[in-house]
C-alpha positions in Angstrom: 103.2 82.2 112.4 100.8 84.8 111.2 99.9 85.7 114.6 103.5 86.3 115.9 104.3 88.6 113.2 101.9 90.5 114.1 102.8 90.4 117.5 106.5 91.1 116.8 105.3 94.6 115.2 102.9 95.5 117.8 105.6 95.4 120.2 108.5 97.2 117.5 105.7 100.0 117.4 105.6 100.6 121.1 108.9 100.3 121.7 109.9 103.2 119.1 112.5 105.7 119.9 110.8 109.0 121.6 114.0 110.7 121.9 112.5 113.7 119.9 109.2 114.0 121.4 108.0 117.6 122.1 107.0 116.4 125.7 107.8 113.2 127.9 104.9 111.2 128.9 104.8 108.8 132.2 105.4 105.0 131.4 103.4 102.4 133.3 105.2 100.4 136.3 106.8 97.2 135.6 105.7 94.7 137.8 108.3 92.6 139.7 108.2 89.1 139.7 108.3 86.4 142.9 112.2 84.8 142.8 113.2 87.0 140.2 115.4 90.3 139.6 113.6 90.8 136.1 110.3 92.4 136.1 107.0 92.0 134.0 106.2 95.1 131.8 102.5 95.7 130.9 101.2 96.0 127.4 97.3 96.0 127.7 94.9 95.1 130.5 91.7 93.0 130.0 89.1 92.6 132.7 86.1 90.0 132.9 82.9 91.0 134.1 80.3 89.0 135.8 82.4 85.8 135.9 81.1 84.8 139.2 77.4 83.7 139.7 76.8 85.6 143.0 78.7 88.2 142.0 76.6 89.1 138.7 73.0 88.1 141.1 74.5 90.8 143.7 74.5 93.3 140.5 71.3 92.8 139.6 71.8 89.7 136.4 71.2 86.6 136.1 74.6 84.5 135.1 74.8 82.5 132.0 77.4 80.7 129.8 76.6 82.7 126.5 79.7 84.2 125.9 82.1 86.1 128.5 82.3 90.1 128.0 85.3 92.5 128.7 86.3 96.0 129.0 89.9 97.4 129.2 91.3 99.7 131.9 94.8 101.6 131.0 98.0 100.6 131.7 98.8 103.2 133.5 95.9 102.5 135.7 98.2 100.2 137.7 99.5 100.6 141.0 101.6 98.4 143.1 101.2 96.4 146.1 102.0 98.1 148.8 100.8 101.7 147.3 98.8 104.3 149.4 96.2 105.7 146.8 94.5 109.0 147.4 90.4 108.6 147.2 89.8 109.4 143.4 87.8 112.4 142.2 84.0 112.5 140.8 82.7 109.5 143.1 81.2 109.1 146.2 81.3 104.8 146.1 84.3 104.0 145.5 84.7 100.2 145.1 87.1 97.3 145.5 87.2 94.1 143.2 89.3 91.2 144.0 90.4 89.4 141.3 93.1 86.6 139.9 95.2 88.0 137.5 96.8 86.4 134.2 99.8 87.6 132.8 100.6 86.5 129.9 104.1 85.4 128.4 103.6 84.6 124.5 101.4 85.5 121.7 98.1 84.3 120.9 95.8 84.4 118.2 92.4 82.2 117.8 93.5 79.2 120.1 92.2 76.9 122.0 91.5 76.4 125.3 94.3 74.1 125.5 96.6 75.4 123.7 95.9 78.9 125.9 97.5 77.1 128.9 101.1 77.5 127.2 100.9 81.1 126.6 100.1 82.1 130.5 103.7 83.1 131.7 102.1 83.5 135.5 99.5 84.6 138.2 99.0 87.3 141.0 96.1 89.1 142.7 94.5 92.1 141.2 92.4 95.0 142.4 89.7 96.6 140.2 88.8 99.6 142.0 85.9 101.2 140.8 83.7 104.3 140.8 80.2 102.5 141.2 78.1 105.4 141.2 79.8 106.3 137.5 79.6 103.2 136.6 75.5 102.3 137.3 75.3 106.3 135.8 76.6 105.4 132.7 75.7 101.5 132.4 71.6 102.4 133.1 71.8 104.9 130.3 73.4 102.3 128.3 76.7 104.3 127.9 80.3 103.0 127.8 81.8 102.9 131.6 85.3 104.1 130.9 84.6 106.6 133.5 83.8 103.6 136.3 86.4 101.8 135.5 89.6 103.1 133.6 91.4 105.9 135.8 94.3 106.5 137.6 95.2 103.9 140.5 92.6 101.6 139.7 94.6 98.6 138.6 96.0 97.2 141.4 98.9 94.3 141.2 100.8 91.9 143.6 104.1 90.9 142.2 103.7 88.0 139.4 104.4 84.4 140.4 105.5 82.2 137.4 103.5 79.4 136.5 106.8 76.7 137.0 106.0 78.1 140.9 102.4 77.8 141.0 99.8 75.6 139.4 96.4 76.3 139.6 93.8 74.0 140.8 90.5 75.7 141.4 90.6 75.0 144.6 92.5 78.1 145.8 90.6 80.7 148.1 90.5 84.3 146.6 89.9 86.9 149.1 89.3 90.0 150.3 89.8 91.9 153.8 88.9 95.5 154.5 90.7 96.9 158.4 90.9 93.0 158.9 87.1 92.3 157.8 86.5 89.7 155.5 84.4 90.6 152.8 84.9 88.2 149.8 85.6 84.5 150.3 84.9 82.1 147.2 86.8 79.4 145.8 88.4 80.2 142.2 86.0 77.3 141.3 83.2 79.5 141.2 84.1 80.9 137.5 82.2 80.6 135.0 84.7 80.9 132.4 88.2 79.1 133.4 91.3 80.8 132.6 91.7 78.7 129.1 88.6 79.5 127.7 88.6 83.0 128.8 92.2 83.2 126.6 90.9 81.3 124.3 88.0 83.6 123.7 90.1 86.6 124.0 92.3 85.6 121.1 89.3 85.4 118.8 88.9 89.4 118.9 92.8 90.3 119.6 96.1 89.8 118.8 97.3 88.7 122.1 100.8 89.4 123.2 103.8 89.1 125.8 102.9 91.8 128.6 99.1 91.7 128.4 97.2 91.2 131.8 94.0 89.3 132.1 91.6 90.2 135.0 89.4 87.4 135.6 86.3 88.6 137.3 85.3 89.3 141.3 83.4 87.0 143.6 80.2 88.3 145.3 80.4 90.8 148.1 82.1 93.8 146.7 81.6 96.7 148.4 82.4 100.5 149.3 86.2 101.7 151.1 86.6 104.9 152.9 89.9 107.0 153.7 91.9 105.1 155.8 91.2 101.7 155.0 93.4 99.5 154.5 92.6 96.4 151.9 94.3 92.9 152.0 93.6 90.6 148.9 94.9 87.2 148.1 94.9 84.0 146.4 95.8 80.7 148.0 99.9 80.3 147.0 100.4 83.8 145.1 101.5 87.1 146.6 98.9 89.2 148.3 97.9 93.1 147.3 97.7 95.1 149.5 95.9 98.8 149.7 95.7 102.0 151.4 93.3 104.9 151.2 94.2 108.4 151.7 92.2 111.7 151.4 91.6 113.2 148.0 94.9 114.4 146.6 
């Protein structure tokens, strides 16, 4: 009960009347959702790293089961399916991540890994577009990588499919196309940490709520895009994202 209470007023809070604000500020997208008029409307945004084995070798770590880690990109990081996004400023390797996304439908507060399956309101695929070059920068000199990871565009979304539509295996393919290339291919199998416990642990450090998106972690083979790509991500029985680059805006 505690934890909904709190939830309840973390949500009254951000939904307070702006009316008399000296200036307007953007709001985030909602997101739409598969069979549905309604749409999903983002609170926070999570993301997992190194929750693939090959993934965390490729960047230079050796996996392990110690305890997951997570940094946070904005909300109004996220872009759309479908969106062309102009190449972003300050970078010369600018990266895709193909991820599974959680979005979450009810509040949470130190659960359990079972218990963490009821609060998951549905799935979709994710980009996390980076700025690698920032990020290594800032990551070698032991520095926070906001500026790798949390900017405009860099949260891509496919519309959200409801869990009473999809039910996840682990057996679904996640992947990742570049101009028609494939360039990730795993099995969502390959995480270390399953969607429960990564809730589970989640909700030992925050107040989880209705709106907040959970992105799991990328598969090995992640790589550089250039103007004019086009990206096409997807896992097996959810809507696909796709991606276009454009020239620096």
């Amino acid at each position: 009960m505690f934890s909904i209470r709190i939830a309840l007023s973390i949500l009254r809070e951000g939904a307070r009347d702006v009316s008399n604000s000296v200036f307007q500020i953007p709001t985030p997208p909602t997101i739409p959702i598969v069979g549905s008029a309604a749409v999903f409307p983002p609170y926070r945004i999570f993301c997992v790293g190194r929750n693939y084995e090959a993934h965390a070798r490729e960047m230079g770590f050796e996996p392990d089961r110690k305890a997951p880690f997570y940094f946070v990109k904005s909300v109004h990081d996220i872009v759309l399916s479908g969106a062309t996004i102009p190449y972003p400023p300050g970078t010369s390797n600018f990266q895709y991540e193909m991820e599974l996304v959680v979005a979450l439908g009810k509040a949470a507060f130190e659960i359990s890994a079972l218990e963490a399956k009821d609060c998951i309101y549905g799935y979709a695929c994710g980009l996390d577009m980076t700025r690698r070059d920032l990020q290594i920068i800032y990551r070698e000199k032991q520095r926070p990588w906001d500026l790798g990871k949390d900017f405009e565009n860099s949260a891509a979304i496919s519309s959200i499919t409801p869990v009473e539509q999809f039910s996840l295996t682990g057996e679904e393919n996640i992947k990742l196309s570049v101009n028609g290339v494939t360039k990730q291919l795993a099995q969502l199998a390959s995480l270390i940490w399953s969607v429960p416990e990564l809730i589970s642990d989640l909700s030992r450090f925050y107040h989880l709520v209705p709106g907040d998106l959970l992105y799991t972690g990328t598969p090995e083979g992640v790589g550089p895009v250039l103007v004019g790509d086009h990206l096409l991500g997807s896992v097996d029985g959810l809507e696909p994202v796709k991606l276009t680059i454009s020239g620096p805006s």
